[in-house]
C-alpha positions, 0 to 999 in steps of 0.5 A: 648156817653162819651168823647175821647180825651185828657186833657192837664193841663199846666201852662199857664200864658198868655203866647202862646204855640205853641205846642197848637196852633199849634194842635188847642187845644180847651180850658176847661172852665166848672167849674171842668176844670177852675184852678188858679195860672196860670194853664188851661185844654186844649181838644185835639181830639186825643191820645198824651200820648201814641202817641205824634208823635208831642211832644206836652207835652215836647215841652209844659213843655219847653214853659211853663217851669212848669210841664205837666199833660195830660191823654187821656179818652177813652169814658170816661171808662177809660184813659191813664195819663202822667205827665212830667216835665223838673226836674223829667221826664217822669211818666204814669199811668192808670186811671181805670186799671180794666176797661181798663182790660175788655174793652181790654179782652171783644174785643179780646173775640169779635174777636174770641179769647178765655176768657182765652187768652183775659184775659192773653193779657189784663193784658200783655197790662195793665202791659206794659204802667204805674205805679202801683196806688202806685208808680204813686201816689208817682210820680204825688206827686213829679209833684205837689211839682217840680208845687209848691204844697205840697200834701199828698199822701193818696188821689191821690193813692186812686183816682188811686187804686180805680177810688172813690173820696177821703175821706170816703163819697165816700164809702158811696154812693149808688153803682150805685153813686159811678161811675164817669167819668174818666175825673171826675177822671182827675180833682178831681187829679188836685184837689188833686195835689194842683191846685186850681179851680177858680168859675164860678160864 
């Protein structure tokens, strides 16, 4: 079984946010997770990009007064993604929009709709939340500069457009090792947004 729920990147710094406590949010701390500068990945149970009836993400880009990234995975096939900042507001996107697509269109066939209507109700469904992969890159781009890091584009648009890593060695994978999780997703972007990992070791 894959993980629910939602990530939250946040810039911490040893302050204490109540918007985290207050949900008991639970700290990252394998090796993908672990960042520097000041930044931690914090696992929540529950959907706060989509329905954050708490504000949990403005309430945590005031207390930590940085840039917020969260995305909620679903079973780790594929996720909805927030980033928030107090400069440049609010931008979304999909991770996987494809398989988000055919999990949305498989389960309306499920319940007696026909393929053709499924398929018309998952792509309304894909294009009512986000950013298309580009324009999201250029947004997720903006966060890391207002976050303090100067990154290009090419790499964050690929993870978006394509669910690969970047660079040319994804490409040259096996197909059945070309799959990753879309948590894996979620941190090779904080890789590729400037935020550094710290060892374990």
């Amino acid at each position: 079984m894959g993980y629910w729920g939602t990530l939250i990147a946040v810039q911490r710094n040893g302050r204490d946010l109540a918007a985290l406590t207050d949900r008991n949010a639970e700290l990252r701390v394998h090796d993908s997770a672990r960042r520097g500068d000041g930044w931690q990945v914090y696992s929540l149970p529950d959907n706060v990009v989509v329905a954050d009836a708490d504000d949990v993400l403005p309430r945590l880009a005031k207390e930590s007064q940085a840039p917020v990234l969260a995305a909620f995975i679903a079973d780790s096939d594929y996720g909805q993604m927030a980033g928030l900042s107090q400069l440049h507001g609010r931008w979304e996107a999909w991770l996987d929009a494809d398989t988000a697509r055919l999990f949305e269109r498989d389960h309306l066939v499920m319940q007696g709709v026909s393929k053709a209507d499924a398929n018309r109700q998952a792509l309304r469904m894909i294009a009512g939340f986000g950013l298309p992969p580009v324009a999201a890159a250029e947004r997720a781009t903006q966060w890391a500069r207002e976050a303090g890091y100067a990154v290009p584009v090419g790499p964050v648009r690929q993870i978006l457009a394509s669910r690969r890593p970047p660079g040319v060695s994804a490409l040259t994978r096996l197909p059945w090792k070309r799959y990753v999780l879309v948590e894996e997703m979620f941190f090779a972007l904080l890789d590729n947004l400037g935020l550094p990992r710290i060892s374990l070791s």
